[in-house]
SERO-4910 file (N, C-alpha, C, O; in steps of 0.05 Angstrom, whole numbers):
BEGIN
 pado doro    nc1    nc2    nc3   cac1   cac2   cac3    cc1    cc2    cc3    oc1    oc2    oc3
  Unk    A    845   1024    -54    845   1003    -33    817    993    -28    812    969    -33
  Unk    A    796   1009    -19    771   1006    -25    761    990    -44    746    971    -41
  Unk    A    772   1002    -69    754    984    -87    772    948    -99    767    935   -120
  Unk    A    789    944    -80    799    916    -79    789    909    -59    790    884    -58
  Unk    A    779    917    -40    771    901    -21    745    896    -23    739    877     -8
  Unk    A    719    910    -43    699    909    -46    695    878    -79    678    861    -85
  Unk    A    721    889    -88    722    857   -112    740    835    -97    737    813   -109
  Unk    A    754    832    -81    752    819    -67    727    796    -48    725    772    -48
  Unk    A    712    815    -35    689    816    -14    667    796    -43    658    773    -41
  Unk    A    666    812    -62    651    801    -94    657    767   -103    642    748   -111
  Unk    A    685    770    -96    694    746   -106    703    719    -90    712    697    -96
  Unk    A    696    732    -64    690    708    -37    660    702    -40    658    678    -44
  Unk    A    641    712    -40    608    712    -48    601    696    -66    583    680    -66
  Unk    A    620    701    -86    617    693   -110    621    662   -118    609    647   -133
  Unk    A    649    656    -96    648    626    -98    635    609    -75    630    585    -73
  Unk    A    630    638    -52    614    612    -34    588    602    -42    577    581    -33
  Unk    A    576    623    -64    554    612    -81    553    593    -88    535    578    -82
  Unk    A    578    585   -106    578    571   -124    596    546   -106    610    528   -118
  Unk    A    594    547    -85    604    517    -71    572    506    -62    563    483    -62
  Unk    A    560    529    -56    533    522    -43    516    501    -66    506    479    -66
  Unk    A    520    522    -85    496    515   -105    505    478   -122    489    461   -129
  Unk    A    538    477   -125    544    446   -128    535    440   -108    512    449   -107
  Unk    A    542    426    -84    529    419    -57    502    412    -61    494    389    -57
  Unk    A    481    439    -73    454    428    -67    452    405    -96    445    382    -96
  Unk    A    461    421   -116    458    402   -140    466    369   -141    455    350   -153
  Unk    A    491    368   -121    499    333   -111    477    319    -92    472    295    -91
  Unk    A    465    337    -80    450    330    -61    421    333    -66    406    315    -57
  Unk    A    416    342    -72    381    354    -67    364    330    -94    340    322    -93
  Unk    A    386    322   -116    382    303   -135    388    273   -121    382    253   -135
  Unk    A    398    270   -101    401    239    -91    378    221    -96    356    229    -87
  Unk    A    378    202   -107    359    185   -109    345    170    -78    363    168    -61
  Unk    A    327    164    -71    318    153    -38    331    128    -37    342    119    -56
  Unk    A    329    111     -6    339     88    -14    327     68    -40    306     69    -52
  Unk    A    346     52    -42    330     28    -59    316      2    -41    325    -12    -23
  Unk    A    301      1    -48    285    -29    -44    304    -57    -32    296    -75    -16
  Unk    A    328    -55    -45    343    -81    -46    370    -59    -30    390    -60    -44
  Unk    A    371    -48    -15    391    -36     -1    373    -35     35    349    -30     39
  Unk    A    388    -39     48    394    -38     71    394     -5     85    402     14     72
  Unk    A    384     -3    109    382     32    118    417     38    120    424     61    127
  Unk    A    430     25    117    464     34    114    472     32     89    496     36     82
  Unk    A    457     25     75    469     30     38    473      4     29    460     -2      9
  Unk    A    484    -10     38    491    -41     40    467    -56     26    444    -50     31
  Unk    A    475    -82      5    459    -95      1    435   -113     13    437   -134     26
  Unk    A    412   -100      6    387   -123     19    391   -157     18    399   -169     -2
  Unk    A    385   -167     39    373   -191     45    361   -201     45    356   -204     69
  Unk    A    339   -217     28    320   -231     35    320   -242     62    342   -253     64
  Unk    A    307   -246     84    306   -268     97    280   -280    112    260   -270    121
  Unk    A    293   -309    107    284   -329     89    264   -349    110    257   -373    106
  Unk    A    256   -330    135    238   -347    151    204   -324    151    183   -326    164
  Unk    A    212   -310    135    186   -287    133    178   -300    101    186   -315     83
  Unk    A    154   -282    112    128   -283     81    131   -263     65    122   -244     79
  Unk    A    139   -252     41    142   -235     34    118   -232     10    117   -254     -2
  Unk    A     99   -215     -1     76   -209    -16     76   -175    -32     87   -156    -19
  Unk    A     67   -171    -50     58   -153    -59     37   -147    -71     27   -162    -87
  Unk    A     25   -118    -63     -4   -106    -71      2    -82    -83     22    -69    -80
  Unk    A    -24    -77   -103    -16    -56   -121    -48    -52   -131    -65    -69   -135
  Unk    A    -52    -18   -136    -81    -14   -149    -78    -16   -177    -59     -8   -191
  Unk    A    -96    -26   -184    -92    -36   -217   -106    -11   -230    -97     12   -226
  Unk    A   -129    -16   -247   -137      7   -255   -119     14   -298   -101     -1   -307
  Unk    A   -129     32   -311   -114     47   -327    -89     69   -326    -89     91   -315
  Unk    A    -70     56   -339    -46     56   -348    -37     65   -371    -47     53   -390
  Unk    A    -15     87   -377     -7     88   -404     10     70   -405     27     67   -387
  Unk    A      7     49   -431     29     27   -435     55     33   -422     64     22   -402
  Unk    A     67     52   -435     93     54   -422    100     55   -390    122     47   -381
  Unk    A     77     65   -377     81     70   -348     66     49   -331     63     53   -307
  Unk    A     55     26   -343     47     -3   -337     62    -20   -344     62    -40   -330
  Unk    A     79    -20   -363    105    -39   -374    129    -36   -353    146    -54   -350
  Unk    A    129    -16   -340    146      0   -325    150    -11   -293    167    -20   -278
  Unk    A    124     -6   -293    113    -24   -262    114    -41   -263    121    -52   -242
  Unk    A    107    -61   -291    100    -87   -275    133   -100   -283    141   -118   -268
  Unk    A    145    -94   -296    172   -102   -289    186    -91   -262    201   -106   -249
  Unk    A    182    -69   -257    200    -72   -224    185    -91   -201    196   -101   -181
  Unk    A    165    -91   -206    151   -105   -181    155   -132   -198    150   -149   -181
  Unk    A    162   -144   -221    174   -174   -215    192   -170   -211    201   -190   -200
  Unk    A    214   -148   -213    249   -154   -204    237   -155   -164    245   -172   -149
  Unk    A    221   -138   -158    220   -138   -134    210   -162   -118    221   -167    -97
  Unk    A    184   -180   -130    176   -206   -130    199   -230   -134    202   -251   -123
  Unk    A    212   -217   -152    240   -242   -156    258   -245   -137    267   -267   -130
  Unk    A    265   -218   -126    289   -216   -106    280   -219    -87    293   -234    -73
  Unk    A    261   -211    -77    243   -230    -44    233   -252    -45    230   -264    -23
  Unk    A    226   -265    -71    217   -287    -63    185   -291    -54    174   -305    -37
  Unk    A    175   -269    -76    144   -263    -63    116   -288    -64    106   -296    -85
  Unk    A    110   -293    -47     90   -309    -54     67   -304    -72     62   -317    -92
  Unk    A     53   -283    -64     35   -274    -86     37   -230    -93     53   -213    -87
  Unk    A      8   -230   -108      3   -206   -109    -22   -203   -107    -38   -217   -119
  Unk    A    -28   -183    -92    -49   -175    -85    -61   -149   -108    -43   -132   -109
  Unk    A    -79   -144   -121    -87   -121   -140   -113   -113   -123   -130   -129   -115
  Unk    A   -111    -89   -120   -133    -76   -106   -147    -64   -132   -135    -44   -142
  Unk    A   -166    -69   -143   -176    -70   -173   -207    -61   -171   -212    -53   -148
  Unk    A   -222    -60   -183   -245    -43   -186   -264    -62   -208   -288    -66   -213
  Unk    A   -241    -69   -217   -250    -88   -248   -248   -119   -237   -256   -135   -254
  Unk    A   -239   -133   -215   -228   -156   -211   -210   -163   -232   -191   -150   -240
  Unk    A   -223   -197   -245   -199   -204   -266   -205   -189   -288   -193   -201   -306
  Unk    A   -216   -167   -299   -219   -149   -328   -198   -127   -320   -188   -111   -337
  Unk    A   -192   -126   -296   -164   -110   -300   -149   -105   -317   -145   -128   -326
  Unk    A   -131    -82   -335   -112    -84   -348    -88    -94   -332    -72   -111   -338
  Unk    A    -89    -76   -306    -63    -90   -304    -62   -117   -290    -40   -119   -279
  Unk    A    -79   -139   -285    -87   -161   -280    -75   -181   -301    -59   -199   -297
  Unk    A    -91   -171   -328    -90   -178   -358    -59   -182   -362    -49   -204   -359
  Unk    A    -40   -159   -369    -25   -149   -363      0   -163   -357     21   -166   -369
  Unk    A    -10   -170   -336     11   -186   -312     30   -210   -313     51   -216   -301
  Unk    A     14   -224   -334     11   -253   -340     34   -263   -347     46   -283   -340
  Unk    A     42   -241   -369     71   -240   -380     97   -246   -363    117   -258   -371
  Unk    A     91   -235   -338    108   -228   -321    106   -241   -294    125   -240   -278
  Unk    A     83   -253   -287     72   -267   -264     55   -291   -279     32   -290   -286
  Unk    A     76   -316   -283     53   -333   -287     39   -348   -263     54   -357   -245
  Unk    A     14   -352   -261      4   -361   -242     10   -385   -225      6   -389   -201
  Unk    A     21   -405   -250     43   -433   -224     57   -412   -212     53   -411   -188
  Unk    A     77   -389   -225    101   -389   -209     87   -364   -184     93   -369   -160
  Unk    A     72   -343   -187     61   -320   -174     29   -318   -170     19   -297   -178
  Unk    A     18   -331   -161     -9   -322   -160    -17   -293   -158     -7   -281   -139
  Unk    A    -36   -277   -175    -37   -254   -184    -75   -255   -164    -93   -269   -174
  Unk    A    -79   -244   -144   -106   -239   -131   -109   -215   -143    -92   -200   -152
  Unk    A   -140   -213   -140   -156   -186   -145   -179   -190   -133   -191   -211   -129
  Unk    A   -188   -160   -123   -220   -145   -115   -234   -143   -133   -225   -154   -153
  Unk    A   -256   -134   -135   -277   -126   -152   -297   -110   -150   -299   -112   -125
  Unk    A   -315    -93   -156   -337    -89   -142   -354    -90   -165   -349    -84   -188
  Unk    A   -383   -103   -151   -393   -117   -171   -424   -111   -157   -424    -95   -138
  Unk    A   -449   -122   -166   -468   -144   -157   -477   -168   -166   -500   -176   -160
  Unk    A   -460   -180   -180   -466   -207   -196   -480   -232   -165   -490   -254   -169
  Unk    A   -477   -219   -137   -484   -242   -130   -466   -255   -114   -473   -260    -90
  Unk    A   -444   -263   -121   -423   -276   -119   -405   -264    -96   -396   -241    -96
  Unk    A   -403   -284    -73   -392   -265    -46   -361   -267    -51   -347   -281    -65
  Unk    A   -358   -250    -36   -313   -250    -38   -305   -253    -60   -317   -255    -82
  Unk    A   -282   -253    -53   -267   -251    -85   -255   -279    -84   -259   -298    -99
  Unk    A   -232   -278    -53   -204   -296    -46   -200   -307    -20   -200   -288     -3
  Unk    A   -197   -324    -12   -183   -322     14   -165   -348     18   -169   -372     14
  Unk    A   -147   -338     25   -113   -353     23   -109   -359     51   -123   -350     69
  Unk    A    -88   -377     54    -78   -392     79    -54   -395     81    -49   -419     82
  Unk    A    -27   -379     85     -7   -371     84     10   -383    107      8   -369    128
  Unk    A     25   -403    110     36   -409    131     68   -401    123     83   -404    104
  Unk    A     68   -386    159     94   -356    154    118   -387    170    130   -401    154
  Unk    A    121   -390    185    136   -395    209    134   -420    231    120   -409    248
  Unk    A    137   -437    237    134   -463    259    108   -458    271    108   -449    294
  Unk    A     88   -461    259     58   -457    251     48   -432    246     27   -430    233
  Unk    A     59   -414    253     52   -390    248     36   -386    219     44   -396    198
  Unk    A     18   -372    220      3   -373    195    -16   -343    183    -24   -331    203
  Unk    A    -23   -334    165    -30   -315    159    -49   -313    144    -48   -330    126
  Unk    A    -74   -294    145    -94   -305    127    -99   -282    117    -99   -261    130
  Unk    A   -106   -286     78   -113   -262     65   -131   -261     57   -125   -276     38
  Unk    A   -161   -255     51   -186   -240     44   -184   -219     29   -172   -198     31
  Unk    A   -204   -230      9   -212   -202    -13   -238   -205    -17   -249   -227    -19
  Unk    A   -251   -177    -17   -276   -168    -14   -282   -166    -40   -266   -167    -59
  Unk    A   -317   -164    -40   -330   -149    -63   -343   -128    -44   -356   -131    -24
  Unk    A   -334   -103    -61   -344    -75    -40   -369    -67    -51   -382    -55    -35
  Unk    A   -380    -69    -76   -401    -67    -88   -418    -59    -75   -424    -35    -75
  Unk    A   -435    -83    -56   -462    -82    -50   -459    -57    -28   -473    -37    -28
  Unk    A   -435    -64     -7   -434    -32      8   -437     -7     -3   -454      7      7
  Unk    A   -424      2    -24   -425     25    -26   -459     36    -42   -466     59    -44
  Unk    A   -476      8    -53   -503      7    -59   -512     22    -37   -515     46    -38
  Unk    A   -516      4    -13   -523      2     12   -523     32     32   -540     43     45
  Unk    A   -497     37     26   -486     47     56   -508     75     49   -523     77     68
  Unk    A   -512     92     32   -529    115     33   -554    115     57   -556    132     75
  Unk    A   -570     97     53   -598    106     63   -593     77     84   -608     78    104
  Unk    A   -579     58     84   -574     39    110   -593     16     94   -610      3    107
  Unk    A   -591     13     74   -597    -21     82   -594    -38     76   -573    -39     63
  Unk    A   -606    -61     79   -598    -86     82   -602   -113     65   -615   -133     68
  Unk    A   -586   -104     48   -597   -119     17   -582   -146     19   -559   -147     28
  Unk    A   -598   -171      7   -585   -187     13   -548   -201     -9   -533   -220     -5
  Unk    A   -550   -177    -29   -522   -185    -26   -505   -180    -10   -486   -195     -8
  Unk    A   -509   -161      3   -495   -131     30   -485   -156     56   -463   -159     65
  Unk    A   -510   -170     63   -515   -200     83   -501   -215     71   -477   -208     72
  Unk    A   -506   -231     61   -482   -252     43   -454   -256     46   -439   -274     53
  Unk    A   -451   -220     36   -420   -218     40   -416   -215     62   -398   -229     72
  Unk    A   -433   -195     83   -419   -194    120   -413   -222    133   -395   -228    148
  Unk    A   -435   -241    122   -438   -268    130   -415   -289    132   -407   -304    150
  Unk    A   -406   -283    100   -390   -295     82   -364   -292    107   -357   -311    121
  Unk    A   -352   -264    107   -334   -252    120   -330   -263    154   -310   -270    166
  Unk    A   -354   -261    161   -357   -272    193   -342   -299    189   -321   -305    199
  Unk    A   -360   -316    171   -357   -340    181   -328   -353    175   -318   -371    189
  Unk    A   -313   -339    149   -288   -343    145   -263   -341    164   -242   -353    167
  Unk    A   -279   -311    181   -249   -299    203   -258   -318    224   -239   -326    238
  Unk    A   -288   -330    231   -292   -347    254   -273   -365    255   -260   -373    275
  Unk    A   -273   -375    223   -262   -413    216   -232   -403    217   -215   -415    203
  Unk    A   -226   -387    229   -191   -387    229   -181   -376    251   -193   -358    263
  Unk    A   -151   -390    261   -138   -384    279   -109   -376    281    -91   -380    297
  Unk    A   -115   -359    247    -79   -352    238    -80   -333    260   -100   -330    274
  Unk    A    -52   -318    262    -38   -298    274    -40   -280    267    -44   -262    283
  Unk    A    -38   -273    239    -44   -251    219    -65   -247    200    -65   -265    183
  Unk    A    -84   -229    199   -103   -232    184   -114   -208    172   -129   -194    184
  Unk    A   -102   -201    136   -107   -181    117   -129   -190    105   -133   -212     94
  Unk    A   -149   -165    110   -167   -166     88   -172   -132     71   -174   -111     83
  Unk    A   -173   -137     46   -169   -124     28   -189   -122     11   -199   -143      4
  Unk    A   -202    -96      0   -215    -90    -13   -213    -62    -30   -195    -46    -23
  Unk    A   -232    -54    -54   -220    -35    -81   -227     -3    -56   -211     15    -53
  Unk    A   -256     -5    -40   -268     26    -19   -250     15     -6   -239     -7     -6
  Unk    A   -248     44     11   -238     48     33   -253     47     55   -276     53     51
  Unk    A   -247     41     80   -265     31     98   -266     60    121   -286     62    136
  Unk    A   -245     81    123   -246    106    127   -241    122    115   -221    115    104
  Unk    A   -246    146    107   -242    170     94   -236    194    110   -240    195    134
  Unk    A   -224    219     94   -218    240    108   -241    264    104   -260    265     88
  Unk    A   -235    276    119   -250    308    120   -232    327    114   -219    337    133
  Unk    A   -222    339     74   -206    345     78   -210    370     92   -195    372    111
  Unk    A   -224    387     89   -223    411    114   -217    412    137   -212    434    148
  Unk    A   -216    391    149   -199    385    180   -182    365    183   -173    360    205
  Unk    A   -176    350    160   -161    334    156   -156    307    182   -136    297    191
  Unk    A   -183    303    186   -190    279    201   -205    261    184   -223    265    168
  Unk    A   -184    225    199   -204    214    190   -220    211    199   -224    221    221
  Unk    A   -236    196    188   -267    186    195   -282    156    176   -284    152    152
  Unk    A   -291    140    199   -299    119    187   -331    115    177   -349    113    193
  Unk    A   -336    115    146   -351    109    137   -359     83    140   -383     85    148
  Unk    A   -355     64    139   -370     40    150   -367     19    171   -348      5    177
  Unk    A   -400     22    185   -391      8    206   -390    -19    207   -369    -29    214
  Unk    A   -415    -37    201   -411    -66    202   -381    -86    186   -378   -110    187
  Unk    A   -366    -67    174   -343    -79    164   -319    -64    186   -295    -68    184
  Unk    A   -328    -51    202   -299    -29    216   -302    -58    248   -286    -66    264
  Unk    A   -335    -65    242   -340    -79    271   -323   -101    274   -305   -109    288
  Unk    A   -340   -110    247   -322   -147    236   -300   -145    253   -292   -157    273
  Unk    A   -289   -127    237   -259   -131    235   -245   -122    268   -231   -138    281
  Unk    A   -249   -104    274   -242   -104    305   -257   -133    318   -240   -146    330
  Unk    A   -274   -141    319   -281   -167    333   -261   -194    342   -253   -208    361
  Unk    A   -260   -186    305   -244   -219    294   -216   -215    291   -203   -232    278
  Unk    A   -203   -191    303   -185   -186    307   -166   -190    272   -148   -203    262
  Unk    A   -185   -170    263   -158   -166    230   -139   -143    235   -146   -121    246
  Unk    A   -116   -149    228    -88   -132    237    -91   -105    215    -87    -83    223
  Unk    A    -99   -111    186    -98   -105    166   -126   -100    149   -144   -117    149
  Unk    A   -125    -76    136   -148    -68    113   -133    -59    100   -113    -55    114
  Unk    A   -127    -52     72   -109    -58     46   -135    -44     24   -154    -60     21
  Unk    A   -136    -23     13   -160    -13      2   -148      7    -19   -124     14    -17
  Unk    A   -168     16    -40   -164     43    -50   -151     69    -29   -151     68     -4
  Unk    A   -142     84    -40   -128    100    -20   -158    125    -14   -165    141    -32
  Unk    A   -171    125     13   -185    139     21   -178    178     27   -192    198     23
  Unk    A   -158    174     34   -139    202     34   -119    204     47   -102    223     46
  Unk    A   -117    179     67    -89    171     69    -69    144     74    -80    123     81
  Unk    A    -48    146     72    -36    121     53    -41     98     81    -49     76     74
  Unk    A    -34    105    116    -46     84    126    -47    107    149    -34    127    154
  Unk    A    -70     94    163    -77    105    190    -88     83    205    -95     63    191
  Unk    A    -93     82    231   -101     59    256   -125     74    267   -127     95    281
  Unk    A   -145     56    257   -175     55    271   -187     37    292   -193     15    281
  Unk    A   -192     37    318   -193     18    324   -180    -14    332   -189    -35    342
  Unk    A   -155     -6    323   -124    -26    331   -131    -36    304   -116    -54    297
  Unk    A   -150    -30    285   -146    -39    253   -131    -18    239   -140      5    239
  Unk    A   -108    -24    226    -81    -11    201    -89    -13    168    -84    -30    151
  Unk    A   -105     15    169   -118     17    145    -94     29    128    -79     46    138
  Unk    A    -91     16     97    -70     21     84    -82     23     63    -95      4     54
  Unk    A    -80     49     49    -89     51     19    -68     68     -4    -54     88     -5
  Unk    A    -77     47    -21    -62     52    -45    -73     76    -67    -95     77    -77
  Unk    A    -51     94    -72    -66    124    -86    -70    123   -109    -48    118   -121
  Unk    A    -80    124   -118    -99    129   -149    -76    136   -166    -63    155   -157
  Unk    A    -65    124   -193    -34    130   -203    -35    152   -223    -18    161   -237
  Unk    A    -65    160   -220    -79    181   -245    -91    201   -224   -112    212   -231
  Unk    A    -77    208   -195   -100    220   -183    -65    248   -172    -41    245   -176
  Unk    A    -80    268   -160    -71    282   -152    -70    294   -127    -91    289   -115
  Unk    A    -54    306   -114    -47    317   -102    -69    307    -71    -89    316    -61
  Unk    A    -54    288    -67    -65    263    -45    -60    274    -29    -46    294    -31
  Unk    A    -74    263     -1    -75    266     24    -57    242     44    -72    224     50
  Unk    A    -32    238     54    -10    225     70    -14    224     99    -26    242    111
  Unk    A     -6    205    108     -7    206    139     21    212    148     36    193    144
  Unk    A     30    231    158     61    234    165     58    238    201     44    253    215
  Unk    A     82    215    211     81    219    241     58    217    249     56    232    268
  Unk    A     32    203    244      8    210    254    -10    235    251    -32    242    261
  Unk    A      5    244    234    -19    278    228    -24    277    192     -6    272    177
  Unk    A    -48    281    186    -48    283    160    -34    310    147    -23    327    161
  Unk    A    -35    311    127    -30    332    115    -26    328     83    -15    307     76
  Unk    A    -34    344     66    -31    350     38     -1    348     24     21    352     34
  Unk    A     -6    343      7     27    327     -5     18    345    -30     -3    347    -42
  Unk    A     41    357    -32     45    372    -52     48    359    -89     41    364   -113
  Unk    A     63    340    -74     71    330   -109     61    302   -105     58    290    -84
  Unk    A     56    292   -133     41    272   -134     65    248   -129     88    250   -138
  Unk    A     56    226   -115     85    199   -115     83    193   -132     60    193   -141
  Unk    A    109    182   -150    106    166   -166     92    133   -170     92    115   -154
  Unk    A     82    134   -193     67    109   -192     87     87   -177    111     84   -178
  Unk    A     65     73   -162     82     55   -144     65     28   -137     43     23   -147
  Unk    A     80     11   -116     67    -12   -102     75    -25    -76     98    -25    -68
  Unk    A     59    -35    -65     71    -54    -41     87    -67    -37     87    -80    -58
  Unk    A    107    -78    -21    122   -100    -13    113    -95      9    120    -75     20
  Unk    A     93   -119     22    104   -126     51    117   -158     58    115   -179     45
  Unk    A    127   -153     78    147   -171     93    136   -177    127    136   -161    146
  Unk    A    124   -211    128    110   -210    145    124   -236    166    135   -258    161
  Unk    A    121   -228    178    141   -246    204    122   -251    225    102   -237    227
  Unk    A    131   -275    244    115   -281    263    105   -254    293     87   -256    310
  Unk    A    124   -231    289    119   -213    308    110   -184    295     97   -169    310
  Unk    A    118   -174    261    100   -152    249    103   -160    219    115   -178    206
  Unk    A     87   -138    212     93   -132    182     90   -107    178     76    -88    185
  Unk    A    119   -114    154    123    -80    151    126    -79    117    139    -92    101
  Unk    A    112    -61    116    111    -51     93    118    -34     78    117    -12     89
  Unk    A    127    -34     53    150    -15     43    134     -1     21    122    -17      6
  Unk    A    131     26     15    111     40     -8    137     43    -23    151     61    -14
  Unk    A    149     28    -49    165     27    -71    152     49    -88    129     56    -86
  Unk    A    169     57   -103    159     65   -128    166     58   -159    188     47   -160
  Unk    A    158     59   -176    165     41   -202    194     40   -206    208     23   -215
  Unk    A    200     64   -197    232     62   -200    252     41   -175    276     41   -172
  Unk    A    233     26   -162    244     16   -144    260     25   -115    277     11   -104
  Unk    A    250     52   -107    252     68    -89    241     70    -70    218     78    -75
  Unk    A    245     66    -37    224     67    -18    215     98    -15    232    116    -14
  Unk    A    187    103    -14    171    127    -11    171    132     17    175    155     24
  Unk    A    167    108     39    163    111     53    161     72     70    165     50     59
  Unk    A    155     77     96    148     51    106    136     56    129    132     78    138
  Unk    A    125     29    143    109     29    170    112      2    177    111    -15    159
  Unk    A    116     -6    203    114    -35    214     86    -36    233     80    -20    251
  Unk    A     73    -55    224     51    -61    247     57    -83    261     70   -100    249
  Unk    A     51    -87    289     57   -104    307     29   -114    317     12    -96    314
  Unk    A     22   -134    326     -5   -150    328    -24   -126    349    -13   -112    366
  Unk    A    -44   -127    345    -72   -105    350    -65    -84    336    -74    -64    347
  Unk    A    -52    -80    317    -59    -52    296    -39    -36    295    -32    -23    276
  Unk    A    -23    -37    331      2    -17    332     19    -20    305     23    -41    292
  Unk    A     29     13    298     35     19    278     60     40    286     52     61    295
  Unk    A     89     35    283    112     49    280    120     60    253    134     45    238
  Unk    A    114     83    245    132     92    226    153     97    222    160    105    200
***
């Protein structure tokens, strides 16, 4: 009697295992939402009184996993209806995936922007004039980070360093959009990973920009993907060759175990926020954040 009740006892175990372990296998493999799906599963909507744009760090690529990208981010550009792309680049236009692109973004139909860092001289990269809404309007800027990161060591004041702060002033002066991204390849804060705070490395560009009231910085990814300095929404894009990054979750940093898959921006910008969606090549949201005008940021 005993020993039926003990292969019994064996053979209840045995399958609640094995209900568990299907269960995790249906589940634990779910793909995240998609891009073009709705937070109820339901098909996405464009809609059709917002600005919709995408940004992405360019950089080196194995063919296959740059062929990869830049086709979902045109299915993703196609199905919103994107006005441009933003490349947070290092190379400006010598970008590969700039180069690249062309195929897939011709410039009548997608304008393809890029950063640079350089000292040729030559201030900014871009700056665009985006009208969202019944005047509502949005303005985009791209930097040359070059002469800063010359500069920023010992503090000084070289006159390409002037030029560009100049350049920058007088552009955010001459405008009275609602929205205003400016984007560059540095990051304008970095972390401490030992205490896992950020911290802002530069000031005359952290000042600008709180002054002249920019909603948005759009950069290399410093160590985390976006954090709020100052009512400025620093957003950076992670290195697609780099490892085991540093995330902003709920407002606390913390170390990310596995690397994201190579990915890119969609944001979606409306007269009251923009929110932004971290895709990944597979067309999967990583994650998102809405900013609302002075920097506030809802994850």
């Amino acid at each position: 009697m005993e020993t039926k009740r003990r292969s019994w006892a064996c053979t209840f175990v045995l399958q609640v295992s094995l209900l568990i372990a299907f269960y995790l296998a249906l589940n634990l493999g779910q793909p995240q939402k998609s891009i073009f799906q709705n937070r109820n599963g339901t098909s996405s909507s464009r809609r059709p009184l917002d600005v919709y744009f995408l940004s992405v760090r360019g950089g080196y690529r194995p063919l296959k996993q740059q062929n990869l990208l830049l086709k979902q981010m045109e299915k993703v550009a196609s199905f919103y209806r994107a006005r441009f792309v933003v490349n947070v680049s290092e190379l400006g236009e010598g970008d590969p995936l700039t180069q690249n692109a062309s195929r897939l973004f011709p410039p009548q139909k997608v304008p393809w922007y890029s950063t640079k860092v350089s000292n040729d001289g030559k201030v900014g990269c871009f700056l665009e004039h985006v009208n969202i809404t019944s005047g509502k309007m949005l303005t985009v800027v791209g930097l040359d980070t070059g002469s800063f990161q010359d500069s920023m060591p010992m503090g000084s004041t070289s006159d390409f360093k002037n030029r560009q702060l100049n350049w920058l002033t007088q552009s955010l002066e001459a405008t009275t959009d609602n929205w205003i991204i400016v984007s560059g390849f540095h990051p304008v804060v970095i972390c401490d990973k030992e205490q896992l705070e950020a911290k802002q490395i530069n000031g005359p560009l952290h000042n600008i920009f709180m002054k002249h009231g920019v909603n948005v910085y759009m950069s290399s990814q410093g160590c985390t993907s976006r954090t709020v300095q100052g009512g400025v929404a620093h957003i950076g894009i992670a290195d697609p060759t780099g490892s085991e990054p540093l995330v902003n979750l709920n407002g606390r940093l913390a170390i990310q175990k596995e690397v994201i898959n190579d990915g890119f921006l969609l944001h979606r910008v409306s007269s009251l926020e923009i929110t932004t969606y971290f895709v990944s090549s597979a067309g999967e949201i990583v994650n998102e954040a809405v900013i609302t005008q002075h920097g506030k940021e809802v994850v």
